[in-house]
N, C-alpha and C positions, 0 to 999 in steps of 0.2 A: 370403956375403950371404944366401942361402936361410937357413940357420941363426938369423940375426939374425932375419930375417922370423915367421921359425917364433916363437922366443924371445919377439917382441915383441905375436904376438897370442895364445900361452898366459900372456904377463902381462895383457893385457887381459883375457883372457876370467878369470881366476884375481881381476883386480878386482870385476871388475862380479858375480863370484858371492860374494865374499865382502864386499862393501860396500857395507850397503842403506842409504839414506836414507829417513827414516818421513817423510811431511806431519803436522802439527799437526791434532787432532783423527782418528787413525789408532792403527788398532793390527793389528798383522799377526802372527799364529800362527805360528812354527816349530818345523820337525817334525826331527829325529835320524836317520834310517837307518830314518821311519815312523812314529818314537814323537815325540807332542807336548813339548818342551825347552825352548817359554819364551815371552812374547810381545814382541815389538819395539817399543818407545814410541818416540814421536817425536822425531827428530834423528838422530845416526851412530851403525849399529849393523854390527858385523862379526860374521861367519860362519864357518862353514870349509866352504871350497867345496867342490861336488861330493859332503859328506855333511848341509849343513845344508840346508834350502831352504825358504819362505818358500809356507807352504798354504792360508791363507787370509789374506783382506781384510779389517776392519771399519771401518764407519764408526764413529765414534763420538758426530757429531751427531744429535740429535732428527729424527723421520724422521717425518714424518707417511704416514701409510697409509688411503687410499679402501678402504671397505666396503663391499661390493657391494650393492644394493636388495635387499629380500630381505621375502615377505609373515610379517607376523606376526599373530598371534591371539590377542584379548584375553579377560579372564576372561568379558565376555558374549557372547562368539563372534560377534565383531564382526574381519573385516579389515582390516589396516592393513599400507600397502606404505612401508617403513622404510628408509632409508640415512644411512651417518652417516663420520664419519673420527677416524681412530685415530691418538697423536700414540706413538712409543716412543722409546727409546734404550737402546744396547747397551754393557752396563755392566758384563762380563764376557765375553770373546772366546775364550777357554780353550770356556767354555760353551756361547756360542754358536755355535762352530766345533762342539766334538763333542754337545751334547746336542738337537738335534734336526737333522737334515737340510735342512729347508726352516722355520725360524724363522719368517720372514714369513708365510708361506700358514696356519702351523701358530697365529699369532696372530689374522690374517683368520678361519679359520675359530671361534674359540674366539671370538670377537667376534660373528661372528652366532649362534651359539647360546646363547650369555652375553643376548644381546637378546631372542630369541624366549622364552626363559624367565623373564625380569625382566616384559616385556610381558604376560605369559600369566596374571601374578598381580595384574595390573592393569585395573581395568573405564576403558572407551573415554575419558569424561572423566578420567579421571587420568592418563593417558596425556597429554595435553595438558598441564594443569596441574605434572605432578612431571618434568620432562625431567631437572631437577638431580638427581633422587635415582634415574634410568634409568641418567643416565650415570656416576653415581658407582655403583652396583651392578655396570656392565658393567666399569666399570675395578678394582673390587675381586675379580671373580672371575677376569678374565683374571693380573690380578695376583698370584696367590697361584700358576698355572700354569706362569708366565711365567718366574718365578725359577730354575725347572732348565734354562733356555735362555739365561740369561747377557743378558736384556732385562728394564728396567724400563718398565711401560707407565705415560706420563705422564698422559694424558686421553683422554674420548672425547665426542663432539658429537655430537651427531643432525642430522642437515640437514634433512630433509624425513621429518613423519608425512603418508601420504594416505589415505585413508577411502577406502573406495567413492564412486560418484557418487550411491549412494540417500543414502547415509549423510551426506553433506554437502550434499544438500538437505534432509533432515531438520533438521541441525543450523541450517541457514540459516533455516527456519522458524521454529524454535524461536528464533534471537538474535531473529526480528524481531517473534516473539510479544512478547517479554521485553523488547524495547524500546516497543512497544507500551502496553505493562503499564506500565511507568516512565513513560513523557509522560502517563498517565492519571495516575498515582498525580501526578506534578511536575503538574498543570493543576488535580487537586482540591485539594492541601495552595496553590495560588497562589488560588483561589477563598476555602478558609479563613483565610488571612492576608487576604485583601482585606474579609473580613467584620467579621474582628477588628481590623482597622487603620480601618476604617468604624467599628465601637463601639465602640472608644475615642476615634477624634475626636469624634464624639457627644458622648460624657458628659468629654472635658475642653472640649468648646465649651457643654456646658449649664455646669459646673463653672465657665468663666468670666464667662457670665452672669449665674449667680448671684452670683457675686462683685461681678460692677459692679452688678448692683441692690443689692447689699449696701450698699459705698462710696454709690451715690448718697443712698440710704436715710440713710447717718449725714450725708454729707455737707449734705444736705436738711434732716434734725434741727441742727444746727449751725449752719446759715447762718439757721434760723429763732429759732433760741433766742439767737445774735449779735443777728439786729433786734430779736427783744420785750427785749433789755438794752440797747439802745441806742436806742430809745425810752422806756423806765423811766428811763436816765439821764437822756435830753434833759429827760421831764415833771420829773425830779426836781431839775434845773437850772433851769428856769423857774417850778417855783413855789419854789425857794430865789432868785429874782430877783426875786420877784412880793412876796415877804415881804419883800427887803431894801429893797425900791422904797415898801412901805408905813411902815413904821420912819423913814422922810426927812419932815421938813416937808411936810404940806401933802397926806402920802401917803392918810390916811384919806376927806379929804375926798375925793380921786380915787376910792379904794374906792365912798363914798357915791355920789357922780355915775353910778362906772360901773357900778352896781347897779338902781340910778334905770332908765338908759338901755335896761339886757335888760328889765328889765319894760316898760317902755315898747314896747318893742319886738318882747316876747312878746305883749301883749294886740295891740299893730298886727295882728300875723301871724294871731293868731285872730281880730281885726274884720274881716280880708282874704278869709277862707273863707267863700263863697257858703250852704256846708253847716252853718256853726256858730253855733250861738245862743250868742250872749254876752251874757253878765248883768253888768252893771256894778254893782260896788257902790254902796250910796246914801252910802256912809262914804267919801272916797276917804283919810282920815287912815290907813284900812289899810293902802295902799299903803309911806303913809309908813312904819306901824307893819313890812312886810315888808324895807322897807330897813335900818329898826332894828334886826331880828333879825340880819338880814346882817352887819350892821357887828359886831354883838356876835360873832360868829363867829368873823368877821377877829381880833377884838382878842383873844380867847381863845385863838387859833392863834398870833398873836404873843407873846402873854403865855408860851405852854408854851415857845414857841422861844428865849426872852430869857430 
């Protein structure tokens, strides 16, 4: 019974050294009798017990890494207290097991120094403006260091630049000069649009002024030159009545009568004036003889019309 017993946990123990199971995303180093023999990917991997044994661990997800605050100096010898984080992944475990001892510490450090020297070649405002082209210079140098340690470094962020306290009151002065400057410059370009929106309404309201004295002006010419033709027409309709009315029986004699009656009726008007000496002729057959000339006129104007 002892014997079984015995039997049964050198087969246990003979399993669990010779039968590893990897997790997904893992990679684990074994070593030979000390020398490095292979790495173990993920799923069932067997051994031989007691001479293989399994030295290190990797992860082999993306690993983000905090980098410690740390003061930098820029090209105008300006301080600035910097911290950022660093994203890697370990993409060779062979490497990363033997080619540095402390991989992490040994990228942390190459991370702030990769910063304080990228920053160093930078004056204070660009420091603010170029973060894109800080962090890609910090991932490119660590990156080219990185590759004998079996890690690829993916990205790096800056979290927080801080100035001094002089130095960002300064700067606060200076946004509020410059905003300052701007609501002047936006208040006189709103004054010079208001001028030029002013003279231009001006000259298209003088512009439609003169337009409607224009129109009234023809329209004026037009409605006058309509009446003096439509009074020419009417006189030239009534004495084409006046003619057709004389050419009828009996029309001359009316002529004579009504020729007769204005003289008559001219001299009444000048015997009527307090102010006017009237001289009566001692002939009055003149009268008649002014009639006679009348009539001859009449008959001369109908003679050309006939």
């Amino acid at each position: 019974m002892e014997v079984a017993v015995i039997i049964f946990v050198i087969a246990v123990i003979f399993v669990t050294q010779s039968v590893k199971v990897v997790p997904q995303q893992h990679a684990w180093v074994v070593e030979r009798l000390g020398k490095y023999t292979g790495t173990l990917m993920p799923g069932l991997n067997f051994l031989i017990p007691f001479v293989d044994k399994v030295a290190y661990k990797h992860l082999l997800k993306e690993v983000p890494l905090d980098i410690p605050s740390q003061v930098c100096i820029t090209r105008d010898n300006t301080q600035l207290q910097v911290d950022g984080i660093l994203y890697f992944q370990v993409t060779d475990a062979m490497r990363a097991s033997y080619g540095s001892s402390n991989y992490i510490m040994a990228i942390s450090q190459l991370a702030q120094t990769s910063l304080r020297s990228v920053i160093g070649k930078l004056e204070l405002d660009k420091t603010f403006e170029e973060r894109d082209i800080i962090n890609a210079q910090v991932v490119q140098a660590i990156d080219e260091a990185a590759l004998n340690w079996g890690v690829k470094v993916l990205r790096y962020e800056i979290k927080d630049l801080t100035p001094p306290k002089e130095i960002l009151h300064a700067m606060q002065q200076q946004i509020t000069a410059e905003r300052e400057k701007r609501a002047l410059i936006a208040a006189s370009e709103g004054r010079r649009q208001e001028q030029i929106n002013i003279a231009t309404g001006e000259r298209e309201a003088f512009i439609a002024r003169s337009e409607g004295e224009k129109q009234a002006a023809i329209n004026n010419a037009q409605g006058e030159a309509a009446a003096i033709l439509a009074v020419a027409e009417a006189n030239a309709q009534a004495i084409e009545r006046v003619a057709a009315a004389i050419r009828q029986p009996g029309g001359e004699q009316a002529v004579q009568l009504k020729v007769a009656e204005k003289a008559v009726d001219a001299y009444s008007r000048v015997a009527a004036d307090a102010t006017t000496t009237l001289i009566v002729p001692s002939n009055m057959t003149e009268v008649a003889a002014l009639v006679g000339s009348a009539m001859k006129m009449v008959q001369g104007q109908k003679t050309s019309g006939g």
